[in-house]
C-alpha positions in Angstrom: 39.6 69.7 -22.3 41.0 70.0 -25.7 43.0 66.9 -26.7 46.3 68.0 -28.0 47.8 67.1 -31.7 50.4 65.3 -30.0 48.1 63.1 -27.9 46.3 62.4 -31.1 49.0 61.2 -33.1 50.9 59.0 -30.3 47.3 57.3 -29.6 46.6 56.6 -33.5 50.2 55.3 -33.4 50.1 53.2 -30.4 46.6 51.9 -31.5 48.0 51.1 -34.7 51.1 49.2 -33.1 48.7 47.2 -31.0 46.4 46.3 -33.8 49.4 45.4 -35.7 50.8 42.8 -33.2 47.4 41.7 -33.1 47.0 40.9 -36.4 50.8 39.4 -36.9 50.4 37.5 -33.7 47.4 35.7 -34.9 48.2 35.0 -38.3 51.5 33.4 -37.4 49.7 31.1 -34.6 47.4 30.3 -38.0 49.9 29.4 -39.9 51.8 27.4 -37.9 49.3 25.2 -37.7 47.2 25.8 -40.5 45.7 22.8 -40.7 43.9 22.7 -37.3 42.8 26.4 -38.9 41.4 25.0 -41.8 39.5 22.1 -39.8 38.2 24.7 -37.4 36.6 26.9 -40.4 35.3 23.5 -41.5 33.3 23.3 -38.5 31.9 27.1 -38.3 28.0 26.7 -39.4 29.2 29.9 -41.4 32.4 29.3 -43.5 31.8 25.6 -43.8 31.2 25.5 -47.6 33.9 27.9 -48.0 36.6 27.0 -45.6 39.5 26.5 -48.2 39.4 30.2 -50.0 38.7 31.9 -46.7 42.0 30.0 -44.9 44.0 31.7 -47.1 42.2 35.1 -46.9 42.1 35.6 -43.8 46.0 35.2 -43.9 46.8 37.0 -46.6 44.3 40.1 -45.2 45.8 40.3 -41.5 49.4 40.5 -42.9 48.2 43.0 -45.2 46.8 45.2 -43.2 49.5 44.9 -40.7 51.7 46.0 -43.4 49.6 49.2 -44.4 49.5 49.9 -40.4 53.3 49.9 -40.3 54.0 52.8 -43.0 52.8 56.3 -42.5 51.4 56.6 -45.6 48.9 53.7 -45.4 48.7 54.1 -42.1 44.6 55.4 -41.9 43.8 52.8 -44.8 45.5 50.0 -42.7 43.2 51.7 -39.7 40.0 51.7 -42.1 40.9 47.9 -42.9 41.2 46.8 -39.0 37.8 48.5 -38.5 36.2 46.3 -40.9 38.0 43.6 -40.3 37.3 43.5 -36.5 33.5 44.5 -37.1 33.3 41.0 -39.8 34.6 39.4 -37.1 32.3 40.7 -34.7 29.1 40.5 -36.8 30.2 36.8 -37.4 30.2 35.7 -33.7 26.6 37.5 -32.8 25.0 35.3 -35.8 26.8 32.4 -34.5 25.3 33.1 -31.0 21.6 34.0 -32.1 21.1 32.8 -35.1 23.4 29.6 -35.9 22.2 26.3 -35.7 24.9 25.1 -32.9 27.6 27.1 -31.3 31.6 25.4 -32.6 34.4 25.5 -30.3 36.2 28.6 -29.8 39.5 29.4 -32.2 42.8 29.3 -30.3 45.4 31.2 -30.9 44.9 34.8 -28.4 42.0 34.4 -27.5 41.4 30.5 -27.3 41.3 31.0 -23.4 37.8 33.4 -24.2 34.2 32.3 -24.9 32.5 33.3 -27.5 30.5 35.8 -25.5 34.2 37.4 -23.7 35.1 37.3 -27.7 32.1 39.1 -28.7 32.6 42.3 -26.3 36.6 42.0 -27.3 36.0 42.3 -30.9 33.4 45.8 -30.0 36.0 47.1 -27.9 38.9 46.8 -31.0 36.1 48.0 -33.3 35.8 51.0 -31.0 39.2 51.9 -30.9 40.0 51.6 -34.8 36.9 54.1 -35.2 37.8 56.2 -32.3 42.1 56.3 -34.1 40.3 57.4 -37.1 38.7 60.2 -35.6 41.7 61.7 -33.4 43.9 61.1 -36.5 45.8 64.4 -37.5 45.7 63.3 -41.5 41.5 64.2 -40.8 42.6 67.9 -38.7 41.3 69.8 -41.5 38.4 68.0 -42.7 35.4 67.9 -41.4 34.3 64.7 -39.3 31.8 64.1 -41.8 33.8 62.2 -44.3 34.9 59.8 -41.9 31.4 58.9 -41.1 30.5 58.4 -43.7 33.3 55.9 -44.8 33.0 53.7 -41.4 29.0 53.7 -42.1 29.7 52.2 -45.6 32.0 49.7 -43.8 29.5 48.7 -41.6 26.9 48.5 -44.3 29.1 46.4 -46.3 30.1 44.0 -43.4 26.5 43.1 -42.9 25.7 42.2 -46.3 28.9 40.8 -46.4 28.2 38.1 -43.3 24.6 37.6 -43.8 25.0 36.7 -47.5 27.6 34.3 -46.6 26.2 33.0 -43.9 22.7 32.1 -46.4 25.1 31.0 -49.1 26.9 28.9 -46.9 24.2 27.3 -45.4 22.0 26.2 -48.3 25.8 24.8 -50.0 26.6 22.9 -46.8 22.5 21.1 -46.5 22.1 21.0 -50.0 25.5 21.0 -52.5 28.1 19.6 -50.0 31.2 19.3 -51.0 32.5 16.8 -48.9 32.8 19.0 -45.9 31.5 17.3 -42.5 29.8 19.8 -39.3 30.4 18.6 -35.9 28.6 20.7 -33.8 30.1 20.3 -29.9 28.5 16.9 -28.0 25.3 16.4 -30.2 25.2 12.8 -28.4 27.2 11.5 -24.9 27.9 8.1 -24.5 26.2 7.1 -21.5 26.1 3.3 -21.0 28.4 0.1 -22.3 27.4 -3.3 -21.3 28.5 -6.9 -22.6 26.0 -8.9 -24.2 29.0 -11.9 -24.4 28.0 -12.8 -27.8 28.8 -11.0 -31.1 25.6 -11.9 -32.7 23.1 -9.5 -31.4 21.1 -6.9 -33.6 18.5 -4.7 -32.9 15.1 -5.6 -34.2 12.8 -3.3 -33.3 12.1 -0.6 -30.7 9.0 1.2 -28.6 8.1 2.9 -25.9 11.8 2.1 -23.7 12.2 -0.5 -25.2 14.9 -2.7 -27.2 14.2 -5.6 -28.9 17.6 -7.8 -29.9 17.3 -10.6 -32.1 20.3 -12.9 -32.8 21.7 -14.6 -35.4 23.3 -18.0 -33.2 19.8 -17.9 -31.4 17.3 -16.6 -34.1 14.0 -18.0 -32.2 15.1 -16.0 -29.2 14.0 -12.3 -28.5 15.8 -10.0 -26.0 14.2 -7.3 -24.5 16.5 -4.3 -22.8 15.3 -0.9 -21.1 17.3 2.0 -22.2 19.8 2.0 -19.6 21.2 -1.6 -21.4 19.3 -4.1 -18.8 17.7 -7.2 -19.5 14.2 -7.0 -19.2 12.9 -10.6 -20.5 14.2 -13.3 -22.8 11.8 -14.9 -25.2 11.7 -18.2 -26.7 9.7 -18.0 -30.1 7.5 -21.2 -30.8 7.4 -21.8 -34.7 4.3 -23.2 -35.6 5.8 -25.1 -38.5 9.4 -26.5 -38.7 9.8 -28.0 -42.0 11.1 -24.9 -43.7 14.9 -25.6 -44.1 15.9 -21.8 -43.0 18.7 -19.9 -43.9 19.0 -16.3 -42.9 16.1 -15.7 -40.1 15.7 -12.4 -39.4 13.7 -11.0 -36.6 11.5 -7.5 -36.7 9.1 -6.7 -33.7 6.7 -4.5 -34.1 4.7 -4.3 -31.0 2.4 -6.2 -30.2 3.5 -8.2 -32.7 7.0 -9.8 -33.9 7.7 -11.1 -37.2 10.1 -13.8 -38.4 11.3 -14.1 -42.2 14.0 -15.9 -44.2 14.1 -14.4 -47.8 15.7 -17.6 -49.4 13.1 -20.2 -48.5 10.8 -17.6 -48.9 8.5 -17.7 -45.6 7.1 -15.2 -43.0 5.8 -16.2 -39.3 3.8 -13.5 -37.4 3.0 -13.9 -33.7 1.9 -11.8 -30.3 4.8 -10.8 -28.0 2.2 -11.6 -25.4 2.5 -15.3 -25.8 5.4 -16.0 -28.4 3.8 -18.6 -31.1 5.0 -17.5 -35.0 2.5 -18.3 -37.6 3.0 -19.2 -40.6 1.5 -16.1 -43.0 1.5 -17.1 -46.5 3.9 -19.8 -48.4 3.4 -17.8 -51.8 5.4 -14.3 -51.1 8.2 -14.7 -53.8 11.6 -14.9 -52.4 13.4 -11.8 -51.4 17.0 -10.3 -50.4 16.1 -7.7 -47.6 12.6 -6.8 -45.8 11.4 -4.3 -43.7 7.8 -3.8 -42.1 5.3 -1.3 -43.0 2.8 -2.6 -40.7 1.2 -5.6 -39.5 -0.4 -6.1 -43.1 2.4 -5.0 -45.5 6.0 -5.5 -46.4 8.6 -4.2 -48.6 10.6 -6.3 -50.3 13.6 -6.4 -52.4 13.4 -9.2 -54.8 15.1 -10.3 -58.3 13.6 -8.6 -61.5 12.9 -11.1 -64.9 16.5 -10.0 -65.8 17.6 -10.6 -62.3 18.1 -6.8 -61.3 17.2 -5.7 -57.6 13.3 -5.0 -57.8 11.3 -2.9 -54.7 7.6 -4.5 -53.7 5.2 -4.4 -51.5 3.6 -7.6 -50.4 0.4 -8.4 -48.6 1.1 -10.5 -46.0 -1.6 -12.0 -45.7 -2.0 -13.7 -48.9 1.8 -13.2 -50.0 0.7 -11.3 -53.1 2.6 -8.5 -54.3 0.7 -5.6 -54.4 2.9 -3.2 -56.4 6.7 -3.5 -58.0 8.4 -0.1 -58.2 10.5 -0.9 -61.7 12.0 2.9 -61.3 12.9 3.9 -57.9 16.4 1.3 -57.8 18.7 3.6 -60.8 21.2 1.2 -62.3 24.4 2.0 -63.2 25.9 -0.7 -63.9 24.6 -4.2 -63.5 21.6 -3.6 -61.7 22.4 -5.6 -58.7 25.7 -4.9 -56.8 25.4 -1.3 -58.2 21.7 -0.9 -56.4 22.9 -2.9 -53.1 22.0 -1.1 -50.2 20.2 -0.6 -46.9 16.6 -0.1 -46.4 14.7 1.8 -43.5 10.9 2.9 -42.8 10.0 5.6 -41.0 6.7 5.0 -38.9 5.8 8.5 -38.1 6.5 9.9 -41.3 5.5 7.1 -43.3 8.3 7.1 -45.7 10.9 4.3 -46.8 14.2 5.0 -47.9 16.6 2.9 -49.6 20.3 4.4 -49.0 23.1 3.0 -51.8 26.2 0.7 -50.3 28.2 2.2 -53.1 27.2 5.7 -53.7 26.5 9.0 -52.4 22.4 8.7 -53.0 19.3 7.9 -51.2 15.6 7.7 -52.6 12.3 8.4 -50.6 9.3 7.2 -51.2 5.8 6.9 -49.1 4.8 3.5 -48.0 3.4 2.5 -51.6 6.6 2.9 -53.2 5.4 5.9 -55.2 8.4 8.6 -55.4 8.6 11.5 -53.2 11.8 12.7 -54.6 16.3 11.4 -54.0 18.7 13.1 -51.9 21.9 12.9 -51.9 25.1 12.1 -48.6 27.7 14.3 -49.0 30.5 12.4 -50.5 31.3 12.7 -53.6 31.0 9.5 -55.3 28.3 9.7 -57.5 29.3 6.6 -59.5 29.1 3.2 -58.2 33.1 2.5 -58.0 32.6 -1.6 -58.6 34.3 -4.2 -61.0 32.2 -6.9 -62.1 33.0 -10.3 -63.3 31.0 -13.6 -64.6 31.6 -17.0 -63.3 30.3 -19.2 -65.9 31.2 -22.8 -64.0 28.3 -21.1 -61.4 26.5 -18.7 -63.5 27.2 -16.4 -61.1 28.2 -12.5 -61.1 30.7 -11.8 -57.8 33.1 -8.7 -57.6 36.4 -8.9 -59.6 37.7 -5.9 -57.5 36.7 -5.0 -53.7 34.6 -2.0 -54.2 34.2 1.4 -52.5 31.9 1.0 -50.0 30.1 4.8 -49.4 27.7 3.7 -46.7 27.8 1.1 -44.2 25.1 0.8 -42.1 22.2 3.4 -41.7 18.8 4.0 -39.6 16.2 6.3 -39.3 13.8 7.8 -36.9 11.1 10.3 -37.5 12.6 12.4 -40.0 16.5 11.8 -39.3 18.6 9.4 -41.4 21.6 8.3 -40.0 24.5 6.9 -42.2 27.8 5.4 -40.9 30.3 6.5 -43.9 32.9 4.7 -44.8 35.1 7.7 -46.1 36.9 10.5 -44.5 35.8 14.2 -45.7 37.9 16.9 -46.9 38.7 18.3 -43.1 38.1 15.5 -41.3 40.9 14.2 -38.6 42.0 11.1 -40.0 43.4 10.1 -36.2 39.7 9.9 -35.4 39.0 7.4 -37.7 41.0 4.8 -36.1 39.3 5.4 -32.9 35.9 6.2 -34.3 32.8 5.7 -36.2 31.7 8.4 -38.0 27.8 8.7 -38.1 26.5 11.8 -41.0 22.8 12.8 -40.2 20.3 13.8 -43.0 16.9 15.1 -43.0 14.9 13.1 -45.5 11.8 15.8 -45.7 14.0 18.5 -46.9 17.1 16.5 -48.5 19.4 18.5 -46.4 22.8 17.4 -44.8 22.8 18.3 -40.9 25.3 17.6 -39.3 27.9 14.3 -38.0 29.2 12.9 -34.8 31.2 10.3 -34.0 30.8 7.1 -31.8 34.0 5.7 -30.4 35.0 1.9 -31.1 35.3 -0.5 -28.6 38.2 -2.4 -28.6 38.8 -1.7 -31.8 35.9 -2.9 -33.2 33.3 -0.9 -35.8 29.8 -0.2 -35.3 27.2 -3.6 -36.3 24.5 -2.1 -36.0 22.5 0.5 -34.4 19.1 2.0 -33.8 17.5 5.5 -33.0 14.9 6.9 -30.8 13.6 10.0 -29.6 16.4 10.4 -26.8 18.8 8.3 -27.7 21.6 6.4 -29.7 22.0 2.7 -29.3 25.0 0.8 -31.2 25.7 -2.8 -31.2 30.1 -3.4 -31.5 31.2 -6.6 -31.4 29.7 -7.8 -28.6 28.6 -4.6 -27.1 26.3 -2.8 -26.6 26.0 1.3 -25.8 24.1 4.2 -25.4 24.8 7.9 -26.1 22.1 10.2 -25.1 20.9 12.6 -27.8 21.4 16.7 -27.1 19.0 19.1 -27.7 21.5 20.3 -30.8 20.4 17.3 -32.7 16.6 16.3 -30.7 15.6 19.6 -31.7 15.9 18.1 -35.6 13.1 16.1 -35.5 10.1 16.7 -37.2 7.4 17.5 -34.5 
């Protein structure tokens, strides 16, 4: 049956129409709330790193070619446009379902009652009516079919490239040259369990095999063992060996079968056997130290005061108290070379790496467990700069803040090859509603210096994270006097270096 000239140009008019309140009806929803659009972008593993310019694109492009689609004259561009269009739009959802790292929540506007897979055979079915508008067109009567082949195949070549460069580009900007932008892939971690420890001194000291191991400042001889679903499995009295130390920061670190005890300012540490409790005394010559954290049962790193009293990393021997090696040029100064090199410290047992993660900028530094340098990485904030004011007290020869500074990162852990960093400061898309109901918790991979993704872990009664610890299934954070657990998903789980 021969299709009639007529039929041809009311179809490539109605299809045009169609296309037309498509585009106008969805750029309009955009714009009136064009923030939400801008967040949403944010969050696509695609258009993360370039969320800002293609806001605005997109906009200006679908009243464009809603425009062209309205006057006869640009009426087969405006239909050559929609084809390409649609098809970028389709090619962009089949990487995000095969190939993307995590699948983002759907866009609203017409179709936020579709999932991405209803979206998907959408977008082929407008593709396929642009193309099939073009071909019944009467402007193409007298030319052969040829030509418009050959411009929709250079479309479709072009989309490709297009998509898959930006989805690479995008990729390596968001993991590697952030620029402030945070991912929040759907659920990477439920909250499962929330139970009352009725103190607000808790904090975790170690963790194996199901196991939680909470020390406490009020009751630092006393070790509390949970199971992962929050219960109390034993409480532990710790018999020091020798009391005469006048102690005044004990901190607890079990490492099974053994726990430690150490107090920096005295400087002492115990060592003793979960199995029957009794701290002994190690060595009374380690030199005094700020923060620890265990290697193993024979080695600690320290962080201890230079000659010209700047933060200094070391490895001690516990077993004599000697210091095996100072690492002079992993802590950068910027300043003074104490607040501005304040920070956290973590170890990684299975990957044997330590990392020391800056309170007041965006840096961390890796090293194995001798100290030597594997190489710095960076969060993705942008404060390079320690943003800090220091003053001199003379009456107490003291240096203290003049200013309050910018704190970056709060509190951090790390397990297997996964840092995780509570930040302290909103990113460029971030809701700022959520930050009064939540902490916000950035995850890094330390091997390949790459920024993965965030989540965020809800306050309880207002009250921020204390501190929190990571294992192969799950998220445990200490607030206030809570405690809770959020299961990890197979989104994040499937991070982990195996």
């Amino acid at each position: 049956m021969k299709v009639t000239a007529t039929f041809k140009e009311k179809f490539t008019i109605s299809i045009s129409y169609l296309f037309i309140l498509l585009f106008v009806y969805s750029a309009v929803s955009k714009l009136l709330d064009f923030h939400n659009f801008q967040i949403q972008l944010a969050q696509s593993p695609l258009l993360t790193a370039f969320a800002t310019y293609i806001s605005y694109a997109v906009l200006t492009v679908e009243f464009a070619i809603a425009i062209l689609l309205s006057i006869p004259k640009t009426r087969i561009i405006g239909l050559f446009s929609a084809f390409g269009l649609m098809l970028l739009l389709t090619i962009y959802i089949y990487i995000i379902l095969n190939y993307s790292s995590f699948v983002p929540c759907s866009c609203g506007g017409i179709l936020e009652n579709m999932n991405w897979t209803e979206h998907l055979i959408f977008n082929i079915a407008m593709v396929i009516l642009a193309a099939t508008a073009l071909y019944l067109s009467n402007d193409w009567q007298n030319k052969p079919r040829f030509y418009i082949s050959i411009r929709l195949v250079a479309i479709s070549l072009l989309s490709v490239v297009l998509m898959a460069g930006l989805f690479l580009i995008s990729e390596d900007m968001v993991q590697h040259r952030n620029n402030f932008v945070r991912r929040f892939p759907p659920f990477p971690a439920k909250r499962i369990t929330v139970e009352n420890l009725k103190f607000n001194s808790f904090y975790f000291a170690g963790e194996s095999n199901g196991k939680l191991f909470l020390g406490n400042t009020s009751a630092p001889a006393l070790i509390t063992t949970l199971d992962t679903a929050l219960q109390v499995i034993t409480t532990q009295h710790i018999k020091i060996t020798d009391t005469l130390f006048k102690f005044h920061n004990i901190q607890l670190r079990v490492l099974p079968p053994h726990f430690y005890l150490f107090d920096g300012t005295v400087p002492i540490i115990f060592k003793g056997n979960l199995s029957d409790g009794k701290a002994v005394l190690q060595s009374r010559k380690i030199p005094g130290f700020t923060k620890a954290v265990l290697i193993d049962s024979a080695t600690i790193i320290i962080r201890t005061l230079s000659n010209t009293r700047e933060n200094l990393l070391a490895t001690v021997n516990l077993n004599d108290g000697q210091i095996k090696k100072s690492a002079h040029e992993l802590l950068q100064k910027q300043i003074d070379g104490l607040f501005d090199t304040d920070g956290t410290m973590q170890y990684s047992q299975q990957q044997r790496k330590f990392v020391y993660l800056y309170y007041y900028r965006n840096q961390y530094t890796v090293s194995d467990q001798y100290l030597n340098l594997v190489h710095r990485g960076n969060t993705i904030d942008t404060t390079s700069k320690a943003k800090i004011k220091i003053a001199y007290v003379k009456a107490k020869k003291q240096r203290v803040f003049s200013a309050p500074p910018l704190l970056v990162n709060r509190v951090s852990a790390i397990h297997n090859n996964l840092l995780f960093v509570n930040s302290t400061l909103p990113g460029r898309y971030d809701e700022i509603k959520m930050w009064k109901n939540a902490n916000v918790i950035d995850v890094y991979d330390i091997l390949t210096k790459s920024y993965l993704m965030s989540f965020y872990i809800y306050k309880i009664d207002g009250e921020k994270i204390d501190d929190f610890i990571v294992t192969n299934t799950h998220f445990f954070a200490i607030i206030g006097s809570n405690i809770v657990s959020y299961k990890l998903a197979a989104t994040l789980k499937n991070k982990y270096n195996n």
